[in-house]
Structure formats: C-alpha cells, structure tokens
N, C-alpha and C positions, 0 to 999 in steps of 0.2 A: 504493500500500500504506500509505505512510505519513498520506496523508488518512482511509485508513478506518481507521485508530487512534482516529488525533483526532477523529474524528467517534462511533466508540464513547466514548473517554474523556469525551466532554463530555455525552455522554445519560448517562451513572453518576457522574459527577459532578454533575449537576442535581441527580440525583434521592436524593445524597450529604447536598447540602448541608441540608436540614432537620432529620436527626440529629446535625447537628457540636452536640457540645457548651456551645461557643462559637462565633460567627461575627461577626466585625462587618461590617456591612449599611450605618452611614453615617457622615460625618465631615462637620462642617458647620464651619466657618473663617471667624472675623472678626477684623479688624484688626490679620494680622501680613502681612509683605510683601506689604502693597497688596490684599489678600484682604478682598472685604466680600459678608460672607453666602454665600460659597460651599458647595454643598451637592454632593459627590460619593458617589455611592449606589456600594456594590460588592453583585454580582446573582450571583456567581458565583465558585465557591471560587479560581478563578486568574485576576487581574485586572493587565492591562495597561495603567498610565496612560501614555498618550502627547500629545503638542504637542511644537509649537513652541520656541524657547529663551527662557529668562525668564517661560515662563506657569505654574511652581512645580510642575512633576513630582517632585521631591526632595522640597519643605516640603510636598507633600502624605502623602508615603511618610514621613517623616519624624515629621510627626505621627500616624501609626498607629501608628508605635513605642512611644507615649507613652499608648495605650490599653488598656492592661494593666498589672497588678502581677506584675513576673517575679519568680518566685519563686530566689532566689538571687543576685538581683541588686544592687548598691553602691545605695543612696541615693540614688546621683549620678544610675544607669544610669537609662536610658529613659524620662526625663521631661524637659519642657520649657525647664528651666533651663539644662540641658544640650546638648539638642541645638537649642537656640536661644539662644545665647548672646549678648549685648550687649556692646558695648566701650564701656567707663566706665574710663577709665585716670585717676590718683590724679591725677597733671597733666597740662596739656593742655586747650585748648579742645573739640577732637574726639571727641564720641561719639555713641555711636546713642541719639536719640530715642526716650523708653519709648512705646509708646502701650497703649493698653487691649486686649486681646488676649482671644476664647473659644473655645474649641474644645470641640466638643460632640462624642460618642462612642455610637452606638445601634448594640446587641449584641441578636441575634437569638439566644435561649435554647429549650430544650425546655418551660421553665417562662414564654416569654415575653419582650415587647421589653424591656428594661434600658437604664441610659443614663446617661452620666457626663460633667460638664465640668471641665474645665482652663481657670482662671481666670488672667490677670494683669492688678494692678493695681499696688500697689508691689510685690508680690512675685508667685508663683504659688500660686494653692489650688486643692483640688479640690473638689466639690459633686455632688450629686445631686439634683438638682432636688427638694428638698422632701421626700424619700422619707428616715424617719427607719430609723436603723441599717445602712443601705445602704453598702457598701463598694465598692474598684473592683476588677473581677475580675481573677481571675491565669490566669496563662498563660503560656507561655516564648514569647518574641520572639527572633526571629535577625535580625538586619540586618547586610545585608554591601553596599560599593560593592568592585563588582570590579574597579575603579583600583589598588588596594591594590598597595604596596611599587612607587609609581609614581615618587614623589617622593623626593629625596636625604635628608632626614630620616629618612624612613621607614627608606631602604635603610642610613643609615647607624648604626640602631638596632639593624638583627635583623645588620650587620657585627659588631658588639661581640660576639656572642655568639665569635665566631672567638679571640675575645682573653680572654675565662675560665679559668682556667685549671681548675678543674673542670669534668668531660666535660659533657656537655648530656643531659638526660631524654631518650629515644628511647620514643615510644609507634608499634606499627607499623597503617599504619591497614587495617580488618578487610575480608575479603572482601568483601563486600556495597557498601564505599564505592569499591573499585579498582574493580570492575564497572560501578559506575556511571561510571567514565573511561572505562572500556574499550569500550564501546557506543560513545563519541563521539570517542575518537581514534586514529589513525592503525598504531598500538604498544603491545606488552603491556609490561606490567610484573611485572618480578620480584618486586620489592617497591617499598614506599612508605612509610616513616616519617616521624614530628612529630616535628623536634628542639625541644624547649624549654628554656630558661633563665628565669625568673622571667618578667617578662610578655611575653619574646617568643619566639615561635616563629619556623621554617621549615622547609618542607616541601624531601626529599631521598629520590632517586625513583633506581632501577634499573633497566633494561631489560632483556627479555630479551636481547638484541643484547651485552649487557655494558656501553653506555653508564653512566655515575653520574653522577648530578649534580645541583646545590643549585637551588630553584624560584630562583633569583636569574640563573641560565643559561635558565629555560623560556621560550620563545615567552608572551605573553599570553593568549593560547586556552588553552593547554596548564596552566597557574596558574591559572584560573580554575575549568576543570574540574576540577581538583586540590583546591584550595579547595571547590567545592561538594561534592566528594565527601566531605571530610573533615568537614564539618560540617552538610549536608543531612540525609544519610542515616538516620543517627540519632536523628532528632526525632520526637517524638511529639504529636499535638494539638498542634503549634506556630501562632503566624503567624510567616509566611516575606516579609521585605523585603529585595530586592534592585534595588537602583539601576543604572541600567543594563547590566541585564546580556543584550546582547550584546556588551559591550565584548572587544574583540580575538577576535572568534569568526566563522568565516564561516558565511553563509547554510544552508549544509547542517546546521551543529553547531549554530544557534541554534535549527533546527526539533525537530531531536532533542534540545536542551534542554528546549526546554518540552513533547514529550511526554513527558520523562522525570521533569516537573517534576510536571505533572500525573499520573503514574502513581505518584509520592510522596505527594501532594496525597490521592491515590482511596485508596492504599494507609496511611498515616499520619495521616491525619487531620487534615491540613497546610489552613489559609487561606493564600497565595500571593499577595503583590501586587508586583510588578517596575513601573519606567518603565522606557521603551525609545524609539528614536528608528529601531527596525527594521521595516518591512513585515512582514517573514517572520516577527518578534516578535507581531505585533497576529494575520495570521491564522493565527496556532497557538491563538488563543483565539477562541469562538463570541462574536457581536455584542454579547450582552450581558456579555462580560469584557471589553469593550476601553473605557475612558474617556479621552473624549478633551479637553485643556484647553487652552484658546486666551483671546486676550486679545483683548476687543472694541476696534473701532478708534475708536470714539466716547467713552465712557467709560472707556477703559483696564482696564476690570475683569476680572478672569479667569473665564471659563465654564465650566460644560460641556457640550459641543456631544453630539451625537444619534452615535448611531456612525457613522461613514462606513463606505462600502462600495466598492471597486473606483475608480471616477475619482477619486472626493474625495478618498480615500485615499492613492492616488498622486500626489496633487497635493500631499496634504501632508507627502510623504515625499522629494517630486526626483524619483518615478519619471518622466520626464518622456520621452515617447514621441511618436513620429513618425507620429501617429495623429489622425484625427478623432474628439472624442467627444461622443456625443449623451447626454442625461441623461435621464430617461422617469419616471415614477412608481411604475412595480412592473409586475411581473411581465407581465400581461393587457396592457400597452403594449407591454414590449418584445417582447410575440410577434408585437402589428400592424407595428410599426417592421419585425422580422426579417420578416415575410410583403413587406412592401413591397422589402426587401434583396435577395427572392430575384427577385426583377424586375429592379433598378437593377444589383446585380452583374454579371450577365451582360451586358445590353443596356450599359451602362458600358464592360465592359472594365477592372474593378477587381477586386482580390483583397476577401478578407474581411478580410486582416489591414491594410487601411488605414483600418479604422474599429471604434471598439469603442462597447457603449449599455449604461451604467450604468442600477441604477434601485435602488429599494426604500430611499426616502426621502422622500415625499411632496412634492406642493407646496408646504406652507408650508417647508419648509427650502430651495428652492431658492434666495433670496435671500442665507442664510447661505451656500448652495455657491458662489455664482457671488462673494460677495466673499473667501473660499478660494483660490479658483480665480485671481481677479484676483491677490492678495497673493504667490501663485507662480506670476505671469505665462506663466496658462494658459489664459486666459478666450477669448483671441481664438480659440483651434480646441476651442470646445465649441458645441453647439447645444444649445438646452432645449425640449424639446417635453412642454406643457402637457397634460389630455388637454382634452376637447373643452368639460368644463362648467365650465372657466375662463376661457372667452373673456371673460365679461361680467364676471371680479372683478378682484383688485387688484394679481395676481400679476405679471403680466408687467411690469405698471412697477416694482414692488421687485426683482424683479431687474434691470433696467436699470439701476437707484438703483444699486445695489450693486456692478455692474459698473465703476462709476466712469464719472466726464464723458468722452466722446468715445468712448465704447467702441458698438460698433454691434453687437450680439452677436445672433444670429438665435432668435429667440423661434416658433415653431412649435405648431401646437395638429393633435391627432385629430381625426379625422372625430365627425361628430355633435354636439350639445349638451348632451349627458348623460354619464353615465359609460360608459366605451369596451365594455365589455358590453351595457349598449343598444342600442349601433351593432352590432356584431355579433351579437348577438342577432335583430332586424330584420333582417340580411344572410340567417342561416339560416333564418328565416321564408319569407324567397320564393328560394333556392336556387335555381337549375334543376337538373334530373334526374340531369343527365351528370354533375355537378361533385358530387353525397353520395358519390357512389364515394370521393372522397379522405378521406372520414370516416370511411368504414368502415360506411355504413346506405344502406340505397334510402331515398327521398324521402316514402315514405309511414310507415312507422317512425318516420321524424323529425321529419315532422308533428305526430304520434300526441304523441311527447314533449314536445314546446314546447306544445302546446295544453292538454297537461297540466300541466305547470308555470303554465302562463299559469292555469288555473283555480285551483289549488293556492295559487298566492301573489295572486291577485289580491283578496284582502281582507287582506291585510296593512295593518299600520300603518306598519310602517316606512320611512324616507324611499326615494323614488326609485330611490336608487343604491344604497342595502341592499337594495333587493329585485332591483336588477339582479345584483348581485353573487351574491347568495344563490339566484336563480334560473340561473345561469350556472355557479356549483358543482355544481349538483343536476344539470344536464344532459352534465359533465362525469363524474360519476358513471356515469349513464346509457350515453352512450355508453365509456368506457370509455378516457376521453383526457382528457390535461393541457389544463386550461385555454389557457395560453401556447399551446398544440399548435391546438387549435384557432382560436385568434383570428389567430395566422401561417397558417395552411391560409384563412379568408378570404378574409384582408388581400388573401394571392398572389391569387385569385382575383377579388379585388375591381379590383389594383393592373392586373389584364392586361384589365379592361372598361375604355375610355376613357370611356365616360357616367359611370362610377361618380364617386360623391359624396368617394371616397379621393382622386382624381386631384391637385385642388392642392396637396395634402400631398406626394403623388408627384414634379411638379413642383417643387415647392420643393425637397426633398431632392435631386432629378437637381441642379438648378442649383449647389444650395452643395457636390457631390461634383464634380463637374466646376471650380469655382472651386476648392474643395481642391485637386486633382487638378493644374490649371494652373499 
C-alpha cells in the first residue's frame, strides 16, 4: 500500500516541479573542504544526498542554505560566513587556512535559468555573473539537524528557562502539525505546546493516557517528529534542509516520513533536500532524487556517482546479505539470466533466495560498482555478466583493475555478439512449433510479425543494437508481453537444448552456484 503512494507521489511530483516558483536545479563547489568542481544536479523536488563518511553530505546541504535571500532573516542567517566559519583566534599559531572558495547557484524559474555565486576571497561577495541589476532570490529556508538538544550545552541552555522567574510564552501547536505526529507515532496527544523564553524554546507534550512531559524526557524518534511537526507544517514555497534525518527513527517511521515529506512537498510547495545514511531513506525517493557522493580512491576528490540500485546500494549501506549477486545490465539481461535460473534452481536443489541479479546501470559503470563493492568487502560473492557485444572491449579488464590485485572475480558474458535482443530475436526466428504455445501465438502469426518488423526496420540508420532494441519493443507490443517476459521464456527454452549456443553461460553459472553452495 505504502509503495503505491510513493509511487503516485513521485509521478505528481514530477510533473509538480516545472511550476514551483523557484526550484534550484544545481550547486557546483570549489575549493572548500577539498571540493574541486563538484557539480551536484537536484532532478527532483525531494532529494536525498547520501555517501559515505567525510565525502561532504552536510557542506553540501549546507551550502543550499546559502542560496536564497530569506526574507526575515539576521544578516548573519544563511550565508557563508556563517555556516562556514574559520578559526582565526587573536593568539595562537593554529588556524584554518583561507583558500579561494565559489559556489555557484542555478535556479530553474517560470521566467527561466537564473544563477548566482558566492565568492571568497579575503572576505565573501556575491555576483551574478555579468547580469546587470540582478539580485539573489528570496525565499524562506528551514534547516534543521535532528541531533538537536543532543549535547550538554545545548540541554543546558533551554534548562535555564526552569530558573526565570517569569512564566515562559506557551504557543499550543495547531491541529494540522499534531497530525502530522500522529500518523507516525505510537500515541495521541492531548495537547502539544512551544514553551519559549527569548531564544529558546521547548516542546511539552500531553497524552491522552495522562502522561506530561518536557521533549527533554522524549525518546529521539518521538523529538524529532515533534520538531518536524512544529515547524514543517507551516511553510509555504519553502526549501526544506534537513541533515540526517533518520536520526533516532526506525525503519517503518523513516518510510512514513518521507511520504509525509513528500505529501508537504506536493501539497506546499516545498523543495526538500535531506542527507541520510538510511536504505529505507534513499528508496522513499525515485532514482533520480537520490545523489549519491563518494570520494574517488585515486585523487581523493568527491563525486557524484550515477544512482545505484538494489546491490550497489546495499553494498553501500552494510546491507550485507548471505546471498550470491550477479550484476547484469538492464532489464532484457536479467530476464535471460532468470530464464536460465528457472533451469539451475530446480536441477541444483537451491532456493531463489540464495541468489539475487541486480541490473539497470550499464556497463560503463560497472568498474565504478565493483570498486564499491570491493571498499565494502563484497566483491568476492558478486559475478558480473557482461552482455554479449563486450567481449571484444575494454570492460572486463577495468573491472578487474578495480576489483583490486588478487581478486579473481568471475567476469561472465550473454550468448551472442551483439546486443542480447539479437540473440533472442534469432532464437524466435527459428522456434519450433511446440514451444510458441508459451508465448501465447502459433508459429505462423509469429513468423508473420518478425518478418514484418524485419522489413519495417530494415532501412534504418541507426546503429545495430538500436534497431535491435527498437525492433524487440515493437514485437513486444505485438505480442502482448514484457520484454524481460519474453527473453526468460527463451533463455528457459534455450537453457533445457544442450546444443544451444546458451549452454556455456549455463555451465559456468551451475559451477560458481555449486562452489557458492559448497
């Protein structure tokens, strides 16, 4: 139920984002914390930056802050000076090294791309690239780390308020933000007021049940949903940054977060960008909300990597599983690899669940996956299978490269020498009779169609494996079936001929399931 939310939210959310008033679209970053030329694009009104530790998920969130002129805000508030601050102490050898620092800001308008930098050089300026009268746009900014009132400082700041001796402001917070607790936790509440005292607050919460008591007693989960409700809710056309925030929330609350995040987002008018270091975090967002930052092992520099999907993913998260994984290119692979499974599984004597087959990354990134994979010592139980019309390039040695010296990682290619629709393509050409039945056409119908497509595209221009491709949509139209659907209906029938041209691929997979397996 709760995937076909998320999967409505992000189709009205797409088609959202063209009328946001403001949006910003990209933030490019040089020469602060080891950052040279970093360009991370946001595609999508709720974006999830996630990495590693030290590859700058915060100074990136951080300088989004600094992308706007909020209206009502200190001087100080949401710019560079500020939330990047330098230690230069009056004595003392010890401070931080100024260096030359740009950050550049491209806002996607109804009027058009706009675009602003944040300079330092002995101080900070801003600019606009050449564009006379140009100012930097407003808009209200929330940033919140949901650590808050973590540290004894902290906690012993909003203690003081106990010791005023005039009562403290009480603002009670309105239906609409309790609700948004309520959805996510455990217990209603009676009420929920903001005590305040000059700059600080604390939230002091009532239960039905009759419990009382100050967020200084709540669970970490329970504070943060509190916190969001008290200051999410209400925003209108904001951007919303929030630093990790699954912090102190389980698995089930971080999911129903962020589609509650995103239903503010749809509803409000809200840009959204969170880091987070949670799985369940990343797929509450469609691929192109997730960026992901990682530091290259060669030049130290921070990237951004391609989205990962399903293996890489959990490789770069711990989810680390007692499983075989095979890595494939997309789709049309993994339906030959499953055609080939439904052979090995049985005749094996293995479940399905000792083996899972990623894909929908192409081969040039598998180099990047397998040195991932290496870095979370998960390389040795993945296989990579190429498809067929990379035997002759350059791939399989960079991902050897990448896997690091000594690693012996089994490298695998599809049947055929072209793109893996070719090869079955020519499978369906000479079918025998008995075996259309599992397609759903007698033998002469499906003639009829391939011969037609073969006329149809056979004056095309474009390369090989586009028209394999293109002519292999067309006939999945036709018949009335998923691609993947069909190239596994093959495979099986290819994988149970012993003559067939599948066989060694067959082979080799039985062998490294059986060595798994041992």
């Amino acid at each position: 139920m709760i995937e076909r939310r998320l999967e409505e939210l992000w189709s009205s959310l797409q088609g959202k984002k063209p009328h946001l008033r403001h949006f910003l679209s990209e933030i490019r970053l040089d020469g602060i914390r080891g950052f040279s030329d970093l360009r991370v694009p946001f595609d999508y009104p709720v974006s999830v930056i996630a990495g590693g530790n030290t590859t700058g998920k915060s100074t990136v969130l951080f300088t989004a802050a600094c992308a706007y002129k909020v209206t009502g805000a200190g001087v100080k508030d949401f710019v560079p000076s500020s939330l990047f601050p330098d230690y230069h102490p009056k004595v003392g050898g010890r401070k931080d090294m100024r260096q030359s620092v740009t950050m550049d800001f491209y806002y996607q308008t109804p009027e058009g791309i706009a675009s602003m930098r944040w300079r330092r050089g002995k101080g900070w300026t801003r600019s606009y690239f050449g564009r006379k009268n140009a100012s930097q746009p407003e808009r209200q900014v929330y940033l919140r780390t949901l650590s808050n009132l973590s540290n004894p400082s902290e906690v012993r700041g909003v203690l003081r308020m106990s010791r005023v001796k005039s009562e403290p402001d009480e603002t009670p917070l309105t239906a609409s933000q309790i609700e948004f607790a309520h959805q996510m936790l455990p217990f209603r509440y009676s009420e929920v007021v903001d005590l305040s005292s000059g700059k600080k607050n604390l939230l002091f919460a009532s239960q039905e049940g009759g419990a009382a008591y100050s967020e200084l007693h709540m669970a970490a989960g329970e504070r943060a949903i509190l916190r969001l409700s008290k200051e999410i809710t209400q925003l209108d056309g904001a951007l919303v940054l929030i630093d990790e925030v699954e912090a102190g929330l389980h698995p089930w609350v971080q999911q129903l977060l962020m589609v509650h995040l995103q239903q503010l987002a749809l509803r409000k008018d809200l840009q959204i960008i969170v880091t987070s270091h949670s799985p369940v975090v990343l797929e509450s967002v469609p691929s192109n909300g997730r960026i992901f930052l990682d530091r290259d092992e060669l030049s130290g520099e921070v990237v951004v990597r391609p989205a990962y999907r399903d293996l890489i993913q959990n490789a770069l998260y711990g989810r680390i599983n007692e499983e075989l994984k095979l890595l494939c290119e997309d789709e049309i692979a993994e339906g030959v690899l499953q055609g080939i499974f439904d052979v090995l599984v049985p005749e094996e004597g293995i479940s399905m669940e000792s083996f899972r087959i990623g894909r929908d990354t192409g081969a040039d990134q598998f180099p990047i996956h397998a040195e991932t994979l290496r870095k979370f010592g998960q390389i040795q139980d993945t296989v990579f299978i190429l498809d067929g019309d990379q035997r002759s390039g350059e791939t399989a040695g960079r991902i050897q490269n990448a896997a690091g010296p000594g690693a012996n990682i089994p490298i695998l290619f599809l049947p055929g020498k072209e793109a893996p629709e070719s090869w079955v393509w020519e499978k369906l050409r000479h079918i025998p009779e008995e075996d259309t039945s599992q397609l759903g056409v007698n033998r002469t119908s499906l003639s009829n169609v391939i011969h037609k497509l073969d006329a149809i595209f056979d004056s095309a221009s474009d390369s090989a494996s586009e028209i394999a491709k293109n002519k292999f949509r067309s006939l999945s139209e036709s018949l009335r079936r998923e691609a993947p659907e069909i190239c596994r209906i093959v495979a099986r029938l290819e994988a149970d001929r012993k003559e067939s041209d599948i066989q060694p691929l067959v082979g080799e997979l039985r062998g490294i399931l059986r060595l798994w397996r041992g």
